[in-house]
C-alpha positions in Angstrom: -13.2 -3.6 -14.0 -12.3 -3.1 -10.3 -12.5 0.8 -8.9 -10.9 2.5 -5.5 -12.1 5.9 -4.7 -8.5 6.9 -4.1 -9.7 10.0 -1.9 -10.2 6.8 0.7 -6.7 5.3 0.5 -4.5 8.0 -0.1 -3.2 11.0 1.7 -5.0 14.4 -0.3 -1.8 15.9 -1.6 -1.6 11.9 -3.9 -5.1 11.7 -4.4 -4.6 13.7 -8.2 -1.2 11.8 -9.2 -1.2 9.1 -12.0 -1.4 5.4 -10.8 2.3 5.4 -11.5 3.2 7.9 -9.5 1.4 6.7 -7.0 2.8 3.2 -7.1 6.4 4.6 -6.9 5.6 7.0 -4.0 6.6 6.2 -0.4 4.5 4.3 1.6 3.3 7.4 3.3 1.0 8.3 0.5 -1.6 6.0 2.0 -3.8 7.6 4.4 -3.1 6.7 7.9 0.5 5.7 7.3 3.1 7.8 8.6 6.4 8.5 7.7 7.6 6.7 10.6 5.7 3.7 9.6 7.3 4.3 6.0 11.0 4.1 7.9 10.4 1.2 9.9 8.8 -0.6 6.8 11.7 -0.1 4.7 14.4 -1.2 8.0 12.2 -4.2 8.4 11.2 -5.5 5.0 13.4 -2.9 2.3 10.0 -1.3 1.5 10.4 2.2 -0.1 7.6 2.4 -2.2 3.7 1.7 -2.6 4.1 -0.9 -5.4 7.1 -2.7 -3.1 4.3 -3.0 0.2 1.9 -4.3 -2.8 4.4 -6.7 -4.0 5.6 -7.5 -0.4 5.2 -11.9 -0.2 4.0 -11.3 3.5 1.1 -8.9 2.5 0.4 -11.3 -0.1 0.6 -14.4 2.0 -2.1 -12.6 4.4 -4.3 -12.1 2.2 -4.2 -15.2 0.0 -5.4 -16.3 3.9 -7.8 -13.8 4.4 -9.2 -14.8 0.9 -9.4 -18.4 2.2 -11.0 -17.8 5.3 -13.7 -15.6 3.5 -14.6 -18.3 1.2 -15.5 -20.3 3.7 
């Protein structure tokens, strides 16, 4: 079963919510995003939410490369 030490990826005042909260907060729950970075997310791709950067085909095209490259 995969972990993530969620202190590490997530602004403190996220790190206690529920995975489902998390998924449906704004982008700017993950540490080092800002909420400017949330705004011009959701201009350029419609991206409100953590689970919508997740789901978003360019993330998962670059890693689907990265993944590829590291298998080398």
């Amino acid at each position: 079963m995969a972990s993530i030490d969620l202190d590490n990826v997530l602004d403190k005042a996220w790190a206690d919510k529920s995975l489902p909260e998390v998924l449906a907060a704004p982008v700017a729950a993950l540490k080092g995003v800002s909420e400017r970075d949330g705004e011009l997310l959701q201009e350029a791709f419609g991206v409100k939410t953590v689970a919508d950067l997740a789901d978003l085909k360019y993330v998962r095209w670059a890693q689907a490369l990265a993944a590829l490259e590291a298998a080398k």
